[in-house]
N, C-alpha and C positions, 0 to 999 in steps of 0.2 A: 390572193385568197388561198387558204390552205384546203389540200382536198382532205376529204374524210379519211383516205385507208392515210395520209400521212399522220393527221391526228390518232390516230389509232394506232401506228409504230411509233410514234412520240409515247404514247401512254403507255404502252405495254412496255418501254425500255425504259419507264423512269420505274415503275411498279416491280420489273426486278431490279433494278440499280438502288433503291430505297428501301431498307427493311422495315423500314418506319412509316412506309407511303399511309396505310390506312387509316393512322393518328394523325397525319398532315392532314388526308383527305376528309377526314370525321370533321376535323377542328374549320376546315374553310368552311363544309356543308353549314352545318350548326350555326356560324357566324352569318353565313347570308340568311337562315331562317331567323334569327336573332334581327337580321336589319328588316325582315321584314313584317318580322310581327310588330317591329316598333315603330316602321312608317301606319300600317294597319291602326295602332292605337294612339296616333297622332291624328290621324285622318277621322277616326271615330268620334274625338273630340271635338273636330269643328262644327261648323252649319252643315246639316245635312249632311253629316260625315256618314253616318246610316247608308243613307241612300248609293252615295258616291263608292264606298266600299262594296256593297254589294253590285255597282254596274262594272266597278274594278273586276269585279272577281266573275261575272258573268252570272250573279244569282237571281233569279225573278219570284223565288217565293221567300219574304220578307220574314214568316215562323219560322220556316227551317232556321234560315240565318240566327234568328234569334237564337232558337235553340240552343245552335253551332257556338254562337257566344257565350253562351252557360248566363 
């Protein structure tokens, strides 16, 4: 297992060794919220996919959600 402070000398030496780190790290970010809004709207589709999404997400008032979903 890696410890934290090495994760963090790992990060901090690729962020200056890459001029371009923050458009690498924009593009991953973006990309996992991409998979997961599109696991979210596969799940919504199914049976009870409603329900299943909001125990995923840890919601227990059902309006707000609505809301949330426009």
């Amino acid at each position: 297992m890696i410890k934290e402070d090495d994760q963090i000398s790992r990060w901090a030496e690729y962020v200056k060794s890459q001029p371009d780190w923050k458009k690498i790290h924009t593009k991953f970010i973006n990309a996992q919220l991409e998979k997961r809004i599109t696991m979210f709207k596969k799940l919504l589709k199914q049976k009870n996919g409603f329900k299943k999404a909001m125990e995923v997400l840890g919601i227990r008032d059902e309006e707000s959600f609505r809301r949330l979903l426009g």
